[in-house]
Biopython code that builds the backbone (N, CA, C, O; Angstrom):
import numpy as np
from Bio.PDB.StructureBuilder import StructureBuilder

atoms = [
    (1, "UNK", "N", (-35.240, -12.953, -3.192)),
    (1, "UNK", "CA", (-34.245, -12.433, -2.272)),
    (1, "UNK", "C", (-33.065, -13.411, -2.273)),
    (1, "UNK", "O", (-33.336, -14.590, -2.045)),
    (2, "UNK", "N", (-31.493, -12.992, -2.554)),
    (2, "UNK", "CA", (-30.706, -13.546, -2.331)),
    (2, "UNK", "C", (-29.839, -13.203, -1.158)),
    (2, "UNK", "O", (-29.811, -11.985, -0.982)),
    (3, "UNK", "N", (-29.102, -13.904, -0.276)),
    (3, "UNK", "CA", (-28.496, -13.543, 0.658)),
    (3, "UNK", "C", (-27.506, -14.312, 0.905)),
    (3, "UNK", "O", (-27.599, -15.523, 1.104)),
    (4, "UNK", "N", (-26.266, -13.517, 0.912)),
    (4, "UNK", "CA", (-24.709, -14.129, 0.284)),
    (4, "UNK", "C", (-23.969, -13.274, 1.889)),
    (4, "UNK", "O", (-23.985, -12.109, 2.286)),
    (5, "UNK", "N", (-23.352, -14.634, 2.472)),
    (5, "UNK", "CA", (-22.057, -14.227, 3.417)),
    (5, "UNK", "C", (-20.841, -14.010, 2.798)),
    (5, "UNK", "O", (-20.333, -14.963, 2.206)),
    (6, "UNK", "N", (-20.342, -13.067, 2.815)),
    (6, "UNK", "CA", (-18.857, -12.216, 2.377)),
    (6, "UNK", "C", (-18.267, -12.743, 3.536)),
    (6, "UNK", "O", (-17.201, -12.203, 3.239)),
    (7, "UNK", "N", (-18.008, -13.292, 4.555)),
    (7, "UNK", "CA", (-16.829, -13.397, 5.351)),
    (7, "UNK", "C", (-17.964, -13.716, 6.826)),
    (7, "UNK", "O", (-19.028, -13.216, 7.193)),
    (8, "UNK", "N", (-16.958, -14.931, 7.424)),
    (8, "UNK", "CA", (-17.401, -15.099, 8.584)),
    (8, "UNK", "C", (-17.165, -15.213, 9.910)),
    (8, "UNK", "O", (-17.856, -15.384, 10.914)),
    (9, "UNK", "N", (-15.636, -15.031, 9.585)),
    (9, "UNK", "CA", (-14.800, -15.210, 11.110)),
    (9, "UNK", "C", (-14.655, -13.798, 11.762)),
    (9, "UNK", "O", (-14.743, -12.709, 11.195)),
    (10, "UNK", "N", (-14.421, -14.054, 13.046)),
    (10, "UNK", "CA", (-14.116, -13.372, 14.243)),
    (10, "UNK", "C", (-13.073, -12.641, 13.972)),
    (10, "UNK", "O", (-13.121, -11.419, 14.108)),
    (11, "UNK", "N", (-12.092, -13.209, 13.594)),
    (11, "UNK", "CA", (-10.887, -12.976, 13.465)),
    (11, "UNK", "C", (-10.442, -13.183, 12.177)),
    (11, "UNK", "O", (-10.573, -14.269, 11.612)),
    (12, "UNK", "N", (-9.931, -12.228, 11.679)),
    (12, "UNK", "CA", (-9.617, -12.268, 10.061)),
    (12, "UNK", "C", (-8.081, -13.607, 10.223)),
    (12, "UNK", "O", (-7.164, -13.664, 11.043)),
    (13, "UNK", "N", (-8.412, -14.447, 9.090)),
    (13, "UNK", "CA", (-7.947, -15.235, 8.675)),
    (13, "UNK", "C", (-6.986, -14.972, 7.152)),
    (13, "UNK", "O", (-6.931, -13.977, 6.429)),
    (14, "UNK", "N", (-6.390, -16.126, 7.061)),
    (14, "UNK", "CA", (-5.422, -16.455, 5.555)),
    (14, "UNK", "C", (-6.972, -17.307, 5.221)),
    (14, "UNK", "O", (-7.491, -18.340, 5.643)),
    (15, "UNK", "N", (-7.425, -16.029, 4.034)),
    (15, "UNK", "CA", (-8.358, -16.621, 2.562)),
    (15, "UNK", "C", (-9.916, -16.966, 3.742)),
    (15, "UNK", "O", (-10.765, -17.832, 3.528)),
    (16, "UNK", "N", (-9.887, -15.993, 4.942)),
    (16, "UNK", "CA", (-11.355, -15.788, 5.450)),
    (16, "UNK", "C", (-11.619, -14.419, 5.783)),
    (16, "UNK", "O", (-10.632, -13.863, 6.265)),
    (17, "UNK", "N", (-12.590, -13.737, 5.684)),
    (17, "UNK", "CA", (-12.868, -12.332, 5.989)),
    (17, "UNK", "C", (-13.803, -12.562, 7.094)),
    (17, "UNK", "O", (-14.468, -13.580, 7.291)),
    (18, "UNK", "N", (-13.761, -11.155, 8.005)),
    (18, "UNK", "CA", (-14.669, -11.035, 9.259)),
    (18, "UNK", "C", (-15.931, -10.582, 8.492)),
    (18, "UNK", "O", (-16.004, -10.145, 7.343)),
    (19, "UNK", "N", (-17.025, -10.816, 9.511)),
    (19, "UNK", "CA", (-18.256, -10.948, 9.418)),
    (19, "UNK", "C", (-18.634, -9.526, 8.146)),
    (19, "UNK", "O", (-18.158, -8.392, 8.110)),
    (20, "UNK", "N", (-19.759, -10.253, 7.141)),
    (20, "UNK", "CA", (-20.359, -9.028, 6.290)),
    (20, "UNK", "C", (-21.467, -9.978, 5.625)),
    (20, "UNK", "O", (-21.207, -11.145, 5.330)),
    (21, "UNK", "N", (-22.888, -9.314, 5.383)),
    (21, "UNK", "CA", (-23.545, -10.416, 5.193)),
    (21, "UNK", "C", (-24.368, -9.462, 4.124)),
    (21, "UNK", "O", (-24.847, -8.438, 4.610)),
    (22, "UNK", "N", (-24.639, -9.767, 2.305)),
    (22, "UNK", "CA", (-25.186, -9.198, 1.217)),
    (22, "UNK", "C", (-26.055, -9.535, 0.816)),
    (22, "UNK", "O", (-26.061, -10.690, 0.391)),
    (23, "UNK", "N", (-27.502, -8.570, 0.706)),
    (23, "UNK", "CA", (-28.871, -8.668, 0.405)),
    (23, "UNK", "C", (-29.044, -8.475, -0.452)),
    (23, "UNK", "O", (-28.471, -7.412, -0.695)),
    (24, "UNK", "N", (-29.770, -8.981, -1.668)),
    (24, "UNK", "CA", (-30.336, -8.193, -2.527)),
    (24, "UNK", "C", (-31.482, -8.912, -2.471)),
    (24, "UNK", "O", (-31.540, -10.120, -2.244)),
    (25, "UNK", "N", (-32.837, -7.837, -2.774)),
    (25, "UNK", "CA", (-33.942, -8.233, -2.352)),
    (25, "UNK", "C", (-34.755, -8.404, -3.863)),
    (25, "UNK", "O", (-35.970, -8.220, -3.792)),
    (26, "UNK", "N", (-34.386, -8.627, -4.765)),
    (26, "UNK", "CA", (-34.741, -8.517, -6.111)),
    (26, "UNK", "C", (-35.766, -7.603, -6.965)),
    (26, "UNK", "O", (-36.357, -7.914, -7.999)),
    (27, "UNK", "N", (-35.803, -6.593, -6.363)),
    (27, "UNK", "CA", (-36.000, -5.136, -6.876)),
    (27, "UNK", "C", (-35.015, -4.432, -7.227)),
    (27, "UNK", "O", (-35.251, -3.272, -7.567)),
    (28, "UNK", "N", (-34.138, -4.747, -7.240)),
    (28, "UNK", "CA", (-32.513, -4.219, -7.351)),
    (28, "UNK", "C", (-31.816, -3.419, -6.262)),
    (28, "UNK", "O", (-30.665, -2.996, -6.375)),
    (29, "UNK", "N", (-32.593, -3.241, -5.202)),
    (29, "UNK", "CA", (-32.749, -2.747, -4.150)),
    (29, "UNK", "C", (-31.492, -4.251, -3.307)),
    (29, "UNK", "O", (-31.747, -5.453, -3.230)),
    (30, "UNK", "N", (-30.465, -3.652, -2.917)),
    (30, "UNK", "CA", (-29.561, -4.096, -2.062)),
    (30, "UNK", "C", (-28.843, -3.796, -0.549)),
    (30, "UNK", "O", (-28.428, -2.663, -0.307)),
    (31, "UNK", "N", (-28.770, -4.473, 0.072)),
    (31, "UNK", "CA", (-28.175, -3.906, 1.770)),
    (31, "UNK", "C", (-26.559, -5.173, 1.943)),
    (31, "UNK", "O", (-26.290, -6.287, 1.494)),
    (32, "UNK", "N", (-25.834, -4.127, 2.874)),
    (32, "UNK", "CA", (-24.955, -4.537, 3.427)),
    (32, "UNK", "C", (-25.578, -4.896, 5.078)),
    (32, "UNK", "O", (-26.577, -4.300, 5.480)),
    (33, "UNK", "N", (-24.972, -5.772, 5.815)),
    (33, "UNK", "CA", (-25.017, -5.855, 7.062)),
    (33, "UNK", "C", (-23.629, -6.132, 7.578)),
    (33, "UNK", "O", (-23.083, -7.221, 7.396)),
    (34, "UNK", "N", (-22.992, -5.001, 8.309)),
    (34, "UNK", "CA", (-21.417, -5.595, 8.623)),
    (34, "UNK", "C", (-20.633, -5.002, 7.614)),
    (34, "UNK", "O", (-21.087, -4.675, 6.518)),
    (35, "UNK", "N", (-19.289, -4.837, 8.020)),
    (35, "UNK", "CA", (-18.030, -4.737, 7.120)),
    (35, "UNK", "C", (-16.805, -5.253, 7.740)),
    (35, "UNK", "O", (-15.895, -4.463, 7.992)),
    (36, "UNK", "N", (-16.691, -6.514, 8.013)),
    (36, "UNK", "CA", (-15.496, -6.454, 8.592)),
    (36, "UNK", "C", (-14.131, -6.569, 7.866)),
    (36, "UNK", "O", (-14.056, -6.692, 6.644)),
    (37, "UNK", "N", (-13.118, -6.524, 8.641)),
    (37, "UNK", "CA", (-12.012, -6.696, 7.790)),
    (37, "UNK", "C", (-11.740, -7.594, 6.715)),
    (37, "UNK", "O", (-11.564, -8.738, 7.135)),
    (38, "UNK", "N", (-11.661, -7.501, 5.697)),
    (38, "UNK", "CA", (-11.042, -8.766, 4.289)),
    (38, "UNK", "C", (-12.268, -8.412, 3.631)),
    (38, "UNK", "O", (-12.125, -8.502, 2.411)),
    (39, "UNK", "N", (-13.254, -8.097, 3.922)),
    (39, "UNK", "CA", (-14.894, -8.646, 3.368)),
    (39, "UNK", "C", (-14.369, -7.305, 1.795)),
    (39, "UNK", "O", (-14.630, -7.719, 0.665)),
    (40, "UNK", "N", (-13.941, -6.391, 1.867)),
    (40, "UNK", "CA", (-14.034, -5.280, 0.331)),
    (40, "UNK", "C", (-13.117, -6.150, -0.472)),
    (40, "UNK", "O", (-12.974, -5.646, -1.586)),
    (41, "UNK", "N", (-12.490, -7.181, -0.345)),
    (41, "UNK", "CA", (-12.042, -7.702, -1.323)),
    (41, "UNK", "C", (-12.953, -8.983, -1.938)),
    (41, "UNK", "O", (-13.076, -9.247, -3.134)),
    (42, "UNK", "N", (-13.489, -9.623, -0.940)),
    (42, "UNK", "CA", (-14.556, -10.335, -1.962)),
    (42, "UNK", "C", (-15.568, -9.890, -1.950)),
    (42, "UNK", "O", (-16.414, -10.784, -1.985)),
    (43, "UNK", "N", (-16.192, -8.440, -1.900)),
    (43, "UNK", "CA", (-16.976, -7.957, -2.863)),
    (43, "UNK", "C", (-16.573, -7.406, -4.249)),
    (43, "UNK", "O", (-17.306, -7.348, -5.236)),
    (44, "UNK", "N", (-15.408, -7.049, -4.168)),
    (44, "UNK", "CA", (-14.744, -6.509, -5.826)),
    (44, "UNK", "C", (-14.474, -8.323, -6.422)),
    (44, "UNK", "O", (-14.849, -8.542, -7.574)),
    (45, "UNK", "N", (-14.010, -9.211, -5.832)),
    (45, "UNK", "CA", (-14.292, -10.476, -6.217)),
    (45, "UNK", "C", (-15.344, -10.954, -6.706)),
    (45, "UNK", "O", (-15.345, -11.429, -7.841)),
    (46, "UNK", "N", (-16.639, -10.907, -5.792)),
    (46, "UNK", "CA", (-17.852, -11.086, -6.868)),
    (46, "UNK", "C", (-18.333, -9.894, -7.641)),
    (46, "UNK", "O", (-19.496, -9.777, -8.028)),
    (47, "UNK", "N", (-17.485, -9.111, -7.824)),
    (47, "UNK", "CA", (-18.264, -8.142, -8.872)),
    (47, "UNK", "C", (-18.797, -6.807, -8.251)),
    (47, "UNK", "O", (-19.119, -5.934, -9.056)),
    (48, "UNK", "N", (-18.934, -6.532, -6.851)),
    (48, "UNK", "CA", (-20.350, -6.188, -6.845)),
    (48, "UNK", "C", (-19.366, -4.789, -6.836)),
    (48, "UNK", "O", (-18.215, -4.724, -6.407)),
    (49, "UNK", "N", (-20.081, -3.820, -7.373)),
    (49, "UNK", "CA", (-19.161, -2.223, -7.720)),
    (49, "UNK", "C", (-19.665, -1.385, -6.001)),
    (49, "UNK", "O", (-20.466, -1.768, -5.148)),
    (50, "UNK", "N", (-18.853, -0.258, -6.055)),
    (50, "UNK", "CA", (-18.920, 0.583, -4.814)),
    (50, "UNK", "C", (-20.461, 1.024, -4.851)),
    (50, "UNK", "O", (-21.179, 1.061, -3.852)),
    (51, "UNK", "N", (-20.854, 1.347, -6.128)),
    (51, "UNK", "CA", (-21.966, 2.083, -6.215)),
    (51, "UNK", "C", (-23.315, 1.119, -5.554)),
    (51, "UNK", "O", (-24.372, 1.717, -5.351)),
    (52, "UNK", "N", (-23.223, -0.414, -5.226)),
    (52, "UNK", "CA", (-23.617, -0.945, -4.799)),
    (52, "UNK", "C", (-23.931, -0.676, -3.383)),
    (52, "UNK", "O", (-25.085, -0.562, -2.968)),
    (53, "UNK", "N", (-22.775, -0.568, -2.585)),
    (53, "UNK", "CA", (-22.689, -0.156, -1.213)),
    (53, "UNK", "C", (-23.433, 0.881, -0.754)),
    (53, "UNK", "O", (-22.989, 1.154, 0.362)),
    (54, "UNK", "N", (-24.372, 1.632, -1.044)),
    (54, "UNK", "CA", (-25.091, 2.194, -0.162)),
    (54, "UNK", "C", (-25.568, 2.179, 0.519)),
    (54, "UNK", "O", (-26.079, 3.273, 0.756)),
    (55, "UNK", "N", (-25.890, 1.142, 1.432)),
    (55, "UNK", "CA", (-27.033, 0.996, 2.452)),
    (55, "UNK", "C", (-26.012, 0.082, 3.011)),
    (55, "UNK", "O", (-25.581, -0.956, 2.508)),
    (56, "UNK", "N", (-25.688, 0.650, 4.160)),
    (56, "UNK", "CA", (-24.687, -0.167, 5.165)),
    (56, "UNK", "C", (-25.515, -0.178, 6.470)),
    (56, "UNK", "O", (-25.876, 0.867, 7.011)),
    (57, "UNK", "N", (-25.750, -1.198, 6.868)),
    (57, "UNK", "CA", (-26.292, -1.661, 8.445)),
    (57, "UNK", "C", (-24.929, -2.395, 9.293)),
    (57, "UNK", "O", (-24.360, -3.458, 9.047)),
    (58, "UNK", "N", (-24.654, -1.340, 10.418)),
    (58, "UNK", "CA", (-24.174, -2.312, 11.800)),
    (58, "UNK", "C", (-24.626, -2.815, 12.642)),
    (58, "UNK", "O", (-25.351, -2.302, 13.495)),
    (59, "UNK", "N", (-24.305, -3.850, 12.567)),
    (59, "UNK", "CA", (-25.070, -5.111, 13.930)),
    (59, "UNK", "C", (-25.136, -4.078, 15.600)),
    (59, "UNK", "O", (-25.892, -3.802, 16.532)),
    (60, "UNK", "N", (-23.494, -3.786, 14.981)),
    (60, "UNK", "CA", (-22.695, -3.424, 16.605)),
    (60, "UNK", "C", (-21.021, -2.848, 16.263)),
    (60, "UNK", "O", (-20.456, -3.062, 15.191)),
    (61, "UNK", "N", (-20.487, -2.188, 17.270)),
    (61, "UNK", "CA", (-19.228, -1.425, 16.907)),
    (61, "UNK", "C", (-18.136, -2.122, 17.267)),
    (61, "UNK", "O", (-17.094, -1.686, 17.758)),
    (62, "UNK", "N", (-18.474, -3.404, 16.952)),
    (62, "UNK", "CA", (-16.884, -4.115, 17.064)),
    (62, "UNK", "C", (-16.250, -4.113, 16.147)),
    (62, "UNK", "O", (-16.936, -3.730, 15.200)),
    (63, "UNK", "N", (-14.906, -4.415, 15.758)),
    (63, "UNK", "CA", (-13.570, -4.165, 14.359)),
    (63, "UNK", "C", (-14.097, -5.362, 13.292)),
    (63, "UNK", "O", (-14.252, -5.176, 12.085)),
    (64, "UNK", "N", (-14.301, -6.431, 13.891)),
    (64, "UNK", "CA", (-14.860, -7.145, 13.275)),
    (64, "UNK", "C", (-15.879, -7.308, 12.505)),
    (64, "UNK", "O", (-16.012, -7.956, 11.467)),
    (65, "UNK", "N", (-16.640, -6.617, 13.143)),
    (65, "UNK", "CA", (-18.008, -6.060, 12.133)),
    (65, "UNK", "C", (-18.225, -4.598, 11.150)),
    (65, "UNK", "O", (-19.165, -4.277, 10.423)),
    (66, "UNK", "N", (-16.778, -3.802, 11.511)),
    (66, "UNK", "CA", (-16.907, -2.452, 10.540)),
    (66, "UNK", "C", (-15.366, -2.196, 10.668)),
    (66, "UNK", "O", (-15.070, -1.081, 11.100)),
    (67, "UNK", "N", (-14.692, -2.753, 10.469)),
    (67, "UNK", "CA", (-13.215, -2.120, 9.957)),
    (67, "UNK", "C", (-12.703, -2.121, 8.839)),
    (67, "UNK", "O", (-11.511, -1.814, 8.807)),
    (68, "UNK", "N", (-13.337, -2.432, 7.632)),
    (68, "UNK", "CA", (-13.482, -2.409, 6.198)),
    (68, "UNK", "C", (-13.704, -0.932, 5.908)),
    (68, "UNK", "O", (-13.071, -0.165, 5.181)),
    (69, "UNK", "N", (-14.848, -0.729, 6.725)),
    (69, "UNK", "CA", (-15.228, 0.819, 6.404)),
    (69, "UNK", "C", (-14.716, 2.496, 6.109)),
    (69, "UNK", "O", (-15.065, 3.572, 5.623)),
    (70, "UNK", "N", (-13.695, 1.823, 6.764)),
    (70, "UNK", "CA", (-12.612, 3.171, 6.662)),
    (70, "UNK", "C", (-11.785, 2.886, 5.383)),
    (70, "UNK", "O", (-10.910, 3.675, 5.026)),
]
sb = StructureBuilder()
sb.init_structure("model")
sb.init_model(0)
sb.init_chain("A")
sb.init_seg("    ")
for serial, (resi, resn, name, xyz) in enumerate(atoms, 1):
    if name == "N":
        sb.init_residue(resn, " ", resi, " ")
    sb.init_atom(name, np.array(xyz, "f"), 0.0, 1.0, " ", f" {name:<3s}", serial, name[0])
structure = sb.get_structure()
């Protein structure tokens, strides 16, 4: 199991993204937790393709944690 933070601030920053946190459980089987704002650019940064994104988990309905999503 690897587990990689995409972004960690509250508040989107210059060169920080809000909260998003990437699973892969090494079955190839992968989860999102979170989307916050900035975080879809360093996932196309490390690579990881849309087709990846299927399995999206929210903590909770704050901007910070899902405003990527749209």
């Amino acid at each position: 199991m690897r587990i990689t933070f995409m972004g960690t601030s509250v508040i989107p920053r210059k060169g920080q993204a809000s909260n998003s946190v990437f699973v892969e459980t090494g079955n190839g089987d992968s989860f999102i937790f979170d989307m916050g704002s900035g975080v879809s650019t360093n996932y196309v940064a490390m690579g990881i393709p849309y087709s990846r994104m299927d399995k999206v988990f929210l903590t909770h309905l704050h901007a910070d944690h899902m405003s990527d999503l749209t």
